[in-house]
C-alpha positions as CSV (number, residue, x, y, z in Angstrom):
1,X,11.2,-9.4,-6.9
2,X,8.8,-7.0,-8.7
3,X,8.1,-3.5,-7.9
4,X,5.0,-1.9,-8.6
5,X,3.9,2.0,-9.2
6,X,0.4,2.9,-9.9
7,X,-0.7,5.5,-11.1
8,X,-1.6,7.9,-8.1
9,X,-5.8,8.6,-7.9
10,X,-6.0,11.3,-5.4
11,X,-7.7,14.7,-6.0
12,X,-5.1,17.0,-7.4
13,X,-2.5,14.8,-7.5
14,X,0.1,14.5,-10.1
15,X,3.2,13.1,-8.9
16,X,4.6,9.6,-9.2
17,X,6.2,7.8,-6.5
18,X,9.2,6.3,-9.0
19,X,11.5,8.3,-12.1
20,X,13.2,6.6,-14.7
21,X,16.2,7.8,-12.9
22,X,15.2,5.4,-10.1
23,X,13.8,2.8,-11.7
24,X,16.8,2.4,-13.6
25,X,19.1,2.1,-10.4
26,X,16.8,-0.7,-8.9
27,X,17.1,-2.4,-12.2
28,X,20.2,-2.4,-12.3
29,X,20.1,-3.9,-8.5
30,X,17.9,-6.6,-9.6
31,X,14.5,-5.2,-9.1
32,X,12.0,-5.7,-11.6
33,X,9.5,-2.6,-12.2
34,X,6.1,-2.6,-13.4
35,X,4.8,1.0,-13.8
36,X,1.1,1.3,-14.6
37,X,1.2,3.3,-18.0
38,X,0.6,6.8,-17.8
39,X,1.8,7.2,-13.9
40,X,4.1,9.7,-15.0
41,X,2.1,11.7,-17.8
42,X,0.9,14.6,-15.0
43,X,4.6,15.0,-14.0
44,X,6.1,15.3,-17.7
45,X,7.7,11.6,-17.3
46,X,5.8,10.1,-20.5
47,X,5.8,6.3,-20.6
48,X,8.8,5.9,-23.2
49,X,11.1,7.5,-20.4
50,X,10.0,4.5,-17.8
51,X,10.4,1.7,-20.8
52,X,13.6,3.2,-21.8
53,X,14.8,3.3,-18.2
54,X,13.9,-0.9,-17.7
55,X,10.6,-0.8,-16.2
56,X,7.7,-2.8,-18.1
57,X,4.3,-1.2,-18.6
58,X,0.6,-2.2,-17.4
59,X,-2.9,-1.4,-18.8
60,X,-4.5,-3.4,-15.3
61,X,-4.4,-1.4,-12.2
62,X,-4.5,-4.8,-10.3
63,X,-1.4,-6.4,-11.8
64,X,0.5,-3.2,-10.8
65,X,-0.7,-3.8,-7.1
66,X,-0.1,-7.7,-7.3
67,X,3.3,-6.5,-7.0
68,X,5.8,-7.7,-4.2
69,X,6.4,-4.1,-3.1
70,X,3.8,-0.9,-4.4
71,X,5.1,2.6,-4.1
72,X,2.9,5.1,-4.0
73,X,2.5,9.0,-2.7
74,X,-0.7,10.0,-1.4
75,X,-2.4,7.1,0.6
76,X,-4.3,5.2,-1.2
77,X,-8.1,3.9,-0.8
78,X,-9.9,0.9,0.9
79,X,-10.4,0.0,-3.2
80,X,-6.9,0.3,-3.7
81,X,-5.9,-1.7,-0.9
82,X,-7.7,-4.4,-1.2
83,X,-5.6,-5.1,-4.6
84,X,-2.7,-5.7,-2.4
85,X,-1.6,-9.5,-2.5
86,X,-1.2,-11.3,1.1
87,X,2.0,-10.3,2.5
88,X,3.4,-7.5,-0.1
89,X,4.7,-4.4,1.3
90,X,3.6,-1.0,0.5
91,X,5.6,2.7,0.9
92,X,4.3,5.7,0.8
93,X,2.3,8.7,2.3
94,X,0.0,6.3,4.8
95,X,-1.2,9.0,7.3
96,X,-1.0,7.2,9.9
97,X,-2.2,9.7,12.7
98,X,-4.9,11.0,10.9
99,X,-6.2,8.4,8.5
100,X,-7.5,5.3,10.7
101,X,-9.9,3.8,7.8
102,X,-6.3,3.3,5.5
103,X,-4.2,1.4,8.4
104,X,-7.5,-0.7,9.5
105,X,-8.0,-1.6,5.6
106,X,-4.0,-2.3,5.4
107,X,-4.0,-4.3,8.5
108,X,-7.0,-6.2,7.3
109,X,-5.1,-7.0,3.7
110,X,-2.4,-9.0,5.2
111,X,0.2,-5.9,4.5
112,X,3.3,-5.1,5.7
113,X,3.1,-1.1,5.4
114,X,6.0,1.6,5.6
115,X,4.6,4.8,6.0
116,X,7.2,7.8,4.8
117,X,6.3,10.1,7.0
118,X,7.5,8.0,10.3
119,X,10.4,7.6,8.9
120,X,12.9,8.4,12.2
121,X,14.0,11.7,11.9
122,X,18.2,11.1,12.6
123,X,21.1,11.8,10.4
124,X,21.7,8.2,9.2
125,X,17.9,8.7,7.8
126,X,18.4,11.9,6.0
127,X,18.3,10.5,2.6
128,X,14.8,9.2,2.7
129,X,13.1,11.9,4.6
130,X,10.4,12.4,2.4
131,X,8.8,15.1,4.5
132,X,12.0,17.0,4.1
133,X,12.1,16.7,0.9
134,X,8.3,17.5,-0.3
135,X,8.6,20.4,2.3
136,X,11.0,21.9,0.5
137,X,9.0,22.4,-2.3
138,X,6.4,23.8,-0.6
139,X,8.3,26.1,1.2
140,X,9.9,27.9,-2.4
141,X,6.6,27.8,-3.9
142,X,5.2,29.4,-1.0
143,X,7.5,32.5,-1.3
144,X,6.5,32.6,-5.2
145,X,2.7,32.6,-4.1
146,X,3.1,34.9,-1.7
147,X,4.9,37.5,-4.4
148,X,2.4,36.5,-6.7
149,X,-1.0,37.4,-5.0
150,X,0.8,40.3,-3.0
151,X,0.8,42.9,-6.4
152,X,3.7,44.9,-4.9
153,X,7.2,44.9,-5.0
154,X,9.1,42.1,-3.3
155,X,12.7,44.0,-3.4
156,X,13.5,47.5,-2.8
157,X,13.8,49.5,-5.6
158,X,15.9,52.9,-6.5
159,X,14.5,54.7,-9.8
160,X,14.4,58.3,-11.1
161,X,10.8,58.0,-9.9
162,X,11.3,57.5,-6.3
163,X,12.3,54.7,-4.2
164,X,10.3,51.9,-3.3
165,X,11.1,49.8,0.3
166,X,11.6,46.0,0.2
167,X,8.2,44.3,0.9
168,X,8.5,42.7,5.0
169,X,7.5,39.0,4.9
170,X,7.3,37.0,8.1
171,X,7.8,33.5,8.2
172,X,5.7,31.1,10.8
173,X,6.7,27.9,11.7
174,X,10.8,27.6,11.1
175,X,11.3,24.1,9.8
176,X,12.1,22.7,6.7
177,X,9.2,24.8,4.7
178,X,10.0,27.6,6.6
179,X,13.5,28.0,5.8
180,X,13.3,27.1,2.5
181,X,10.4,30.0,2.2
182,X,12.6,32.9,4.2
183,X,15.7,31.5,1.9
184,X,13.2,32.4,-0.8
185,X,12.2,35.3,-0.6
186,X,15.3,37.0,0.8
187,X,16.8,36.0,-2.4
188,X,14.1,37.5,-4.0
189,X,14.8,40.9,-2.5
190,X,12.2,40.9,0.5
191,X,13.0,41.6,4.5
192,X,12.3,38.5,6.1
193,X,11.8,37.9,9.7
194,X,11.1,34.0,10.8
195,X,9.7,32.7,14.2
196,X,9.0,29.6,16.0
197,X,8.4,28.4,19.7
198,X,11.8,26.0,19.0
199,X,14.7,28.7,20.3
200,X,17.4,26.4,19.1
201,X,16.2,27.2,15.3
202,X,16.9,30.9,15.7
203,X,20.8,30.4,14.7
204,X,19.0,28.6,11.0
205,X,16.6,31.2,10.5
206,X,19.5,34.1,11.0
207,X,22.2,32.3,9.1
208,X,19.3,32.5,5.8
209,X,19.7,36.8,6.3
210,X,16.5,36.8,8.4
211,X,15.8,38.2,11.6
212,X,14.2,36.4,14.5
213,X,11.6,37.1,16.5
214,X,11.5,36.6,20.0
215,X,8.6,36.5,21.7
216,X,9.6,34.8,25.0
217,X,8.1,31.3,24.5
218,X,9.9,28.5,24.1
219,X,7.8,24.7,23.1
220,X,10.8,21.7,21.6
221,X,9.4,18.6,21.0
222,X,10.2,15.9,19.7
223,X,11.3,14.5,16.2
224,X,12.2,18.5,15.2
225,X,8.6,19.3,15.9
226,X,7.3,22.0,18.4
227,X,5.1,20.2,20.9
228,X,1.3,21.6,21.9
229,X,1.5,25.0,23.9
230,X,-0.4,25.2,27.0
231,X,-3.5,27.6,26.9
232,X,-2.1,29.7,28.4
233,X,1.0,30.0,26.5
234,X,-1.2,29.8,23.7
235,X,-2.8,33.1,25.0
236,X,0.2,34.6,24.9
237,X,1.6,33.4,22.1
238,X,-1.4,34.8,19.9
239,X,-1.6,38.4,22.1
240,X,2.3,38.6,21.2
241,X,1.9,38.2,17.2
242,X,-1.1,39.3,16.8
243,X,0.4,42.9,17.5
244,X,3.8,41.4,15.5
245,X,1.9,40.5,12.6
246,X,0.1,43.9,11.5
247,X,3.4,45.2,10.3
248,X,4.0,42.7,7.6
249,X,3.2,42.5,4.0
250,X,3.1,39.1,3.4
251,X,3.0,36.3,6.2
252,X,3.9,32.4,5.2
253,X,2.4,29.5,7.7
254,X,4.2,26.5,8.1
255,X,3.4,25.4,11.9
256,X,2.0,22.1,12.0
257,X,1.9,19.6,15.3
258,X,2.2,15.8,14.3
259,X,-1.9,14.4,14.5
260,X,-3.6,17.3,15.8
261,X,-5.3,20.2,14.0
262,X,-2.9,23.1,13.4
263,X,-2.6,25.9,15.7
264,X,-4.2,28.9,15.0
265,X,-1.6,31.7,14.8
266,X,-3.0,34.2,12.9
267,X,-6.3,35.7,14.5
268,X,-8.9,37.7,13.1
269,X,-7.9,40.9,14.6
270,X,-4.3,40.3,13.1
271,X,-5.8,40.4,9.8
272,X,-7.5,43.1,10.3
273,X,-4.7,45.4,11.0
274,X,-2.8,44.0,8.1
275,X,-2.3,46.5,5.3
276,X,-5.0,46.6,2.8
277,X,-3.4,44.2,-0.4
278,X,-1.1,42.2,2.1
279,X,-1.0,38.0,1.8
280,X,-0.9,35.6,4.0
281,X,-0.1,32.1,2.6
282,X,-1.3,29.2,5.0
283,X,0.8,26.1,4.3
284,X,-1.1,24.2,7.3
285,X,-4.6,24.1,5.2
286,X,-4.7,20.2,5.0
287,X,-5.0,19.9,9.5
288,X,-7.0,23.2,9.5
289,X,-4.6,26.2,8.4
290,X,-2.8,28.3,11.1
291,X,-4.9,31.0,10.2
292,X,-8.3,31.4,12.0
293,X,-9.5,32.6,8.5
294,X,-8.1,30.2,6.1
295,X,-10.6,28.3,4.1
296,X,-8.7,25.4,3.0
297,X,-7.9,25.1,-0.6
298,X,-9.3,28.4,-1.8
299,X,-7.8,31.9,-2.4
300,X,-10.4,34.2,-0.3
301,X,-10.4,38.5,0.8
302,X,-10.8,38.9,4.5
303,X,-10.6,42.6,5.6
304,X,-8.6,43.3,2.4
305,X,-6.3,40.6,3.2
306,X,-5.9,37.8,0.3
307,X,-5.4,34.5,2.5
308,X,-4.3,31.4,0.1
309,X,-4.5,27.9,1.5
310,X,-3.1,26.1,-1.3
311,X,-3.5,22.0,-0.8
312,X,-0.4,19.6,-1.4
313,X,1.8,22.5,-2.7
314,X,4.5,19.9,-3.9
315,X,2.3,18.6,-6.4
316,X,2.2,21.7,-8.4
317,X,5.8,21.2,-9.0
318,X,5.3,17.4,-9.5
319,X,8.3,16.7,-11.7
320,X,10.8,17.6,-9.4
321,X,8.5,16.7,-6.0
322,X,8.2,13.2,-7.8
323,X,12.3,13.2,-8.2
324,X,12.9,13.7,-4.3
325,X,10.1,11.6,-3.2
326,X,11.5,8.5,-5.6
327,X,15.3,9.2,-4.6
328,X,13.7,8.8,-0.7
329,X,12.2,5.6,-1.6
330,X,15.4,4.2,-3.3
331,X,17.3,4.9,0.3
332,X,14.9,2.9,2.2
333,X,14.6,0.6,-0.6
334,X,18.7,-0.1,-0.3
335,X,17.4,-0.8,3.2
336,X,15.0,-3.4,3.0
337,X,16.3,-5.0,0.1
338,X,19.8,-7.1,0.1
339,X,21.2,-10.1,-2.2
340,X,20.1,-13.4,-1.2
341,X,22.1,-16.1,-1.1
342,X,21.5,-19.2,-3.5
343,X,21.9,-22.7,-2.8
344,X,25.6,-22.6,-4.3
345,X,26.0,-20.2,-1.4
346,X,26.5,-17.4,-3.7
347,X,24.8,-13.9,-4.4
348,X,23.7,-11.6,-6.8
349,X,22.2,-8.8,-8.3
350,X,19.1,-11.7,-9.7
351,X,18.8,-13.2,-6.2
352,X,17.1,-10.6,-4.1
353,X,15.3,-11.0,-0.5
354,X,13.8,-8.4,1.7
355,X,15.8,-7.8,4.8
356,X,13.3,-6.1,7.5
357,X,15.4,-5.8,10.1
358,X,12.7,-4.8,13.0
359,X,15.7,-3.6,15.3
360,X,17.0,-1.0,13.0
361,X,15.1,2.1,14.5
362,X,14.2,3.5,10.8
363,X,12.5,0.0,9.8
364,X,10.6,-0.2,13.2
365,X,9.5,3.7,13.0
366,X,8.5,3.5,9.7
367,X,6.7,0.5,10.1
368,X,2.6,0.9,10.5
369,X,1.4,-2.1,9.8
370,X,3.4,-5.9,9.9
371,X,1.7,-8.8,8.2
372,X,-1.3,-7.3,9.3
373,X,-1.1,-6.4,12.3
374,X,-0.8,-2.5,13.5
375,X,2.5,-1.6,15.3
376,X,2.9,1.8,15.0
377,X,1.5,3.6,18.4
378,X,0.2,6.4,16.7
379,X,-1.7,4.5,14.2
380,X,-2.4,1.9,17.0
381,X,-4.2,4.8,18.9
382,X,-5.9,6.3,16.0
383,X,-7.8,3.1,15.2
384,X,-8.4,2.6,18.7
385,X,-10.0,6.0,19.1
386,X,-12.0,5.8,15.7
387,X,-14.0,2.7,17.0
388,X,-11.7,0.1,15.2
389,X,-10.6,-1.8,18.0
390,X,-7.1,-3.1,18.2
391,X,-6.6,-4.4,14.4
């Protein structure tokens, strides 16, 4: 059974879905693994670190996606796709709420597609939660961004000149990006204070040295996402940290609702009464940014406010983003792949089958499309919706 990993194509992207690390594990499994040379160049993986590991190398886009399974990262194109062979699986980023054009092309290559990001999210799933682990990332460069554009002090400082107060950053949106960012920049020396409409994260956020703030709302949903406030908890919501807000240095993003534009926590008039040279770093740019200012992707000064939007943050740290991401797809790898049985009866590491069991919850929820045909609800509605019918 061969495993392909091309090299990823998408604007700013410089991970790799598989590390020698990795690819040397599944070899030793059984797999074979076909990299498409210079996959890992962007992420300091050079190509004599995938041949060294086992994997064989490949000048031809196509004969990397030939392959039995492809892993990639970002979703890949209609062109892409249709160098899938009849009946070959692909993991990775798929999109699956948001991108109807990628599941109608899957569907209509005969694919059996396993998108990351539905990957259920329970304890016995843990190890291949890629969102976790990408988030991560983004949550710790996050912090460093927001110490970086800020041009002030992060901790508090004692000299003969004076002393200088810690900088306050807040921190919206307390999931995995959140806590890594408050973890972050407590340990580099700032207050922090965290918040989210999920009351049952407060006990997280404090246990990281921050404080919480409560503004009376309270919106659990499901999967460990909030769910959509009402309008008119929305109102109140935004009256509550609008005022909140003004009284930070530096506030951090992270609230994000599965397939629906982000909401918009951080209004105008909250910038406005931000201290002139204060940051706000929007995590959310990608579905719209939480702030009503936010111009995704760029760095732009609102009212003396810098407002960064940075897009895939993980990818700026794509060596150790690329890491996590292929340790994920080894766990649902160990999954889906078993030893097969010969006709002596016997098994072994050169006698591989894939074992989709459809009644394991992680293989269902993770699964978009199956031999062409869309069976992920989501997706199912997002094709639906975009005019595509019911491929």
């Amino acid at each position: 059974m061969q495993v392909g990993v091309p090299t990823e194509t998408a604007d700013g992207e410089s991970r790799v879905a598989l590390v020698p690390e990795v690819v040397a594990k599944l070899k030793a499994k059984g797999l074979d693994v076909l990299v498409q040379r210079g996959a890992g160049e962007r992420a300091l993986l050079p190509d004599s670190t995938f041949t060294e590991a086992g994997a064989t190398l490949a000048d031809d886009a196509a004969a990397v996606w030939a392959s039995d399974v492809v892993i990639k990262i970002s979703p890949p194109s209609e062109q892409e796709i249709a160098m899938l062979g009849k009946g070959s699986i692909l993991i990775g980023f798929l999109a699956p709420l948001t991108s109807p054009q990628t599941t109608r092309a899957l569907a209509q290559a005969g694919a059996t597609a396993f998108a990351m990001e539905a990957i259920p999210r329970i304890s016995r799933a843990q190890s291949m939660d890629a969102l976790s682990s990408q988030s991560n990332i983004a949550g710790y460069k996050a912090a460093l961004l927001g110490a970086e554009h800020m041009g002030r002090f992060y901790p508090m400082l004692m000299t003969a000149a004076g002393t200088i107060p810690p900088a306050k950053v807040l921190v919206l949106g307390a999931g995995v990006a959140g806590l890594q960012a408050l973890a972050t920049a407590k340990r580099l020396g700032a207050r922090t204070t965290g918040y989210d409409v999920r009351p049952e994260v407060a006990e997280q956020v404090q246990s990281l040295g921050a404080q919480w703030l409560d503004l009376g709302l309270e919106a659990a949903g499901e999967g460990g996402y909030a769910r959509e406030l009402t309008d008119e908890e929305r109102a109140r919501q935004q009256e509550a940290l609008t005022e909140a807000i003004k009284g930070f240095d530096v506030v951090i993003t992270t609230a994000l609702v599965p397939g629906r534009p982000a909401p918009k926590l951080v209004t105008e008039e909250a910038v406005q009464g931000m201290k002139p040279g204060s940051v706000i770093v929007d995590l959310a740019g990608e579905s719209g940014g939480n702030c009503e200012l936010t111009e995704p992707g760029q760095t732009v000064v609102k009212h003396d406010v810098k407002i960064v939007s940075p897009l895939n943050l993980p990818s700026s740290m794509a060596e150790h983003s690329s890491q996590l991401f292929a340790r994920n797809v080894q766990a649902l790898l160990d999954l889906l792949v078993a030893p097969a049985a010969g006709d002596d009866g016997q098994t072994g590491p050169s006698k591989l089958q894939l074992t989709m069991d459809f009644d394991d919850e992680i293989v269902s929820g993770a699964c978009v499309v199956r031999g062409g045909e869309v069976v992920h609800a989501g997706a199912k509605a997002a094709v639906e919706s975009s005019g595509g019918g019911g491929a």
